[in-house]
N, C-alpha and C positions, 0 to 999 in steps of 0.2 A: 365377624369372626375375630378381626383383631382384638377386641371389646373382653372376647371367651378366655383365646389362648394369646401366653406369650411372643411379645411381639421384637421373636428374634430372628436371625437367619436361620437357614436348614431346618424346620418345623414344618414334619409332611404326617399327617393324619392318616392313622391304619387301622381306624375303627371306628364303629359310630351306634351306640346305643340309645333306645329312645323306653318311654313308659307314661304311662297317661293312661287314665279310667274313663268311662263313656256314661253319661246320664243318657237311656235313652228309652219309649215304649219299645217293649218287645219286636210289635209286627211293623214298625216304625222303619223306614227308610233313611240309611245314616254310611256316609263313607267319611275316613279321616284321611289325609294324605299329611306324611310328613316330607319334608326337601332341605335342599339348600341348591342358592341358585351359583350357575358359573360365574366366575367373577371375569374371569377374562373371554367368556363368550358368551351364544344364547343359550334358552334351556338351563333346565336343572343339572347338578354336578350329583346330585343324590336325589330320589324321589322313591316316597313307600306309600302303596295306597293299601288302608286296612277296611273291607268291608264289614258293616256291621247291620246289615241289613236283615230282619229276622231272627237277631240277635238280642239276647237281655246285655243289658250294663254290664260290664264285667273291667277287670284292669290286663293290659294288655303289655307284656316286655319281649322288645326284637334286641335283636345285634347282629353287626354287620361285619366282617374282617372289609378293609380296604387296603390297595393295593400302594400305598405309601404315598397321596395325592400330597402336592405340597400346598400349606399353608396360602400363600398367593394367588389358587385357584378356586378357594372357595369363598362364594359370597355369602348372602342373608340368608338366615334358615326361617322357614315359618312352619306349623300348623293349620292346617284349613281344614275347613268340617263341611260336606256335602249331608242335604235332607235336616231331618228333624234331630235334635241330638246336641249335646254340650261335651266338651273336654275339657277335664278338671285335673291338676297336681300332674301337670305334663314336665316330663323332665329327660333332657337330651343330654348324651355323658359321649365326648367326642376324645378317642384318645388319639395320642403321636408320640411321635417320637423326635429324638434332634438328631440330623447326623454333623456329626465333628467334624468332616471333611466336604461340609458344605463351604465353605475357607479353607484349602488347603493351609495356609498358616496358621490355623490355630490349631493345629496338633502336626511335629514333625514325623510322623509316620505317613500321612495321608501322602496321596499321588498327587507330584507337581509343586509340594513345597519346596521352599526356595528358602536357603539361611537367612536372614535379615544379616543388612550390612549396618553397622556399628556406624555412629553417627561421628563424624571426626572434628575432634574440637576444633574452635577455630582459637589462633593462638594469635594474640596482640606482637607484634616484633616492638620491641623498643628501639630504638636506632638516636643513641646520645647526638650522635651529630644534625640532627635534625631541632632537639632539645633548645631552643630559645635561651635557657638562661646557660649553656653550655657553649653556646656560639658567642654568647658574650663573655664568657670569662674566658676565651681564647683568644680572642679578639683582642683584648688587652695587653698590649705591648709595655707599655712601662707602670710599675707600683706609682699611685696618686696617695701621697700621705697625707694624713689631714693636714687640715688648717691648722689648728691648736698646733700641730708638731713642727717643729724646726728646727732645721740639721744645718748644723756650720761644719765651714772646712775643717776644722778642728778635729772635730767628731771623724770625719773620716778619713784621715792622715793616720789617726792613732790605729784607726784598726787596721792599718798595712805593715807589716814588720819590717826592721830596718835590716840594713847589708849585717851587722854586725850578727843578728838573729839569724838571719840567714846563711850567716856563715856557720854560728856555733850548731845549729841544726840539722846539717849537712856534715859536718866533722863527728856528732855525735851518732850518726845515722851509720856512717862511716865504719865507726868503732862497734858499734852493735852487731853491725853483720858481719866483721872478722870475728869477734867473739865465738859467733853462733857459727861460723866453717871452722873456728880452731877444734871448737866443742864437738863438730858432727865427724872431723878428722879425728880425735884422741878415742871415741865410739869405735869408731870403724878399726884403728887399728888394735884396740883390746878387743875386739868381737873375733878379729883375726887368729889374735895369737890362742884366743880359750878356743875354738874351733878344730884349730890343726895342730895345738900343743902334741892333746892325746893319741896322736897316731906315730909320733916319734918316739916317746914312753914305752908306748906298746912292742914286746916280742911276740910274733908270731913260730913255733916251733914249726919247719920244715918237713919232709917226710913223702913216702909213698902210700897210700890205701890201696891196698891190691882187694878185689872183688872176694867175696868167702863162696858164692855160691855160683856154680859153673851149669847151662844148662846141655844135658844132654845131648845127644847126636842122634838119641832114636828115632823113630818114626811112632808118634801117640797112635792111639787106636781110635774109632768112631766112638762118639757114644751110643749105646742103642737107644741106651734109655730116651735118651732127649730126640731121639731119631719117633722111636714110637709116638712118645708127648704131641709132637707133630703131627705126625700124622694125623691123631686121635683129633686134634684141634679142628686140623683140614677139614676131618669127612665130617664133624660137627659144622661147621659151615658152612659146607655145599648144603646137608640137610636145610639148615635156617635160613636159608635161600629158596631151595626148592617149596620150601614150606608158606614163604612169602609167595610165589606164583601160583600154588596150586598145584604144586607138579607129584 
């Protein structure tokens, strides 16, 4: 059967048509049986016996509904002929079906699927300190100059600055940064005076504002109107309530 039908999972057989014609004499004695045998026991999983005994040649078409046998339980099908008699242009038509939830994971509707977990990359750490040609150039405590190069005392006397340098650069450093306080002082005190100039300039005219509009001492009255609006709102309300329970 694997040979017939597709050789996937969940493939369970729910029909089985069969057709073949008989060469036979008339008064001639003649049975056909068709089958297929259990694959996973004794006995046949399907067995049709057609008697043809008394019978002229003729072509014969059965079908069978089944009850969703699966795939794995059926073995070899044959044809066999009892008595005198041939079977010719035999042709067996086996239908099924797939269910999708023979895997619950191959369709997430099914019962008992399960998310698949995401595979988690695996991530190289680098770690410099571990790094060979890193532990060596730390390692290195003093510059090795080449060969070819050579440094005289000379050479490094000139590039230290003398007392004299280091005085004039110190006096001139000196000079810079009183510059930049006298500069941030003459700032502050013109920011001052354009600041608070105008409010000395300025007259403000004096005076009392006595109130123009005095309120009453009576006693107002209700509104109705807004009294009724209320109301009307209320028993609107309660209705779309009562109307929500059913009342």
């Amino acid at each position: 059967m694997s040979s017939v039908l597709p050789p996937i999972g969940g493939v369970d057989i729910n029909g089985l048509i069969y057709r073949y014609t008989t060469e036979k004499e008339t008064d001639a004695d003649m049975k056909v049986t068709v089958g297929n045998l259990n694959f996973g026991g004794d006995g046949h999983l399907f067995k049709e016996t057609d008697d043809w005994s008394g019978v002229p040649s003729n072509t014969i078409t059965k079908s069978f509904p089944l009850n969703n046998i699966p795939l794995e339980s059926w073995g070899d099908g044959s044809i066999t002929v009892e008595g005198d008699g041939t079977v010719k242009n035999a042709t067996v038509v086996y239908t099924f079906r797939v269910d999708e939830c023979y895997d619950p994971q191959l369709n997430p509707s099914c019962a008992g699927y399960k998310k698949p977990i995401p595979k988690v990359p695996v991530v190289e750490v680098y770690n410099a300190l571990e790094d060979d040609a890193v532990i060596g150039a730390i390692e290195v405590e003093e510059y090795e100059y080449p060969d070819e190069a050579e440094i005289s005392e000379d050479d490094e006397n000139d590039d230290k600055p003398t007392k004299i340098e280091l005085g004039l650069m110190s006096s001139q450093n000196a000079l810079t940064m009183f510059q930049e306080y006298q500069q941030g002082e003459m700032i502050n005190i013109i920011n001052l005076q354009t600041n608070i100039q105008p409010y000395y300039n300025s007259t403000i005219n004096g005076g009392i504002y006595e109130d123009k509009y005095k309120m009453s001492e009576k006693q107002m009255p209700d509104n109705k109107r807004a009294l009724r609006a209320n109301l009307a709102q209320q028993l609107k309300h309660e209705k779309m309530v009562d109307m929500q329970y059913n009342k």
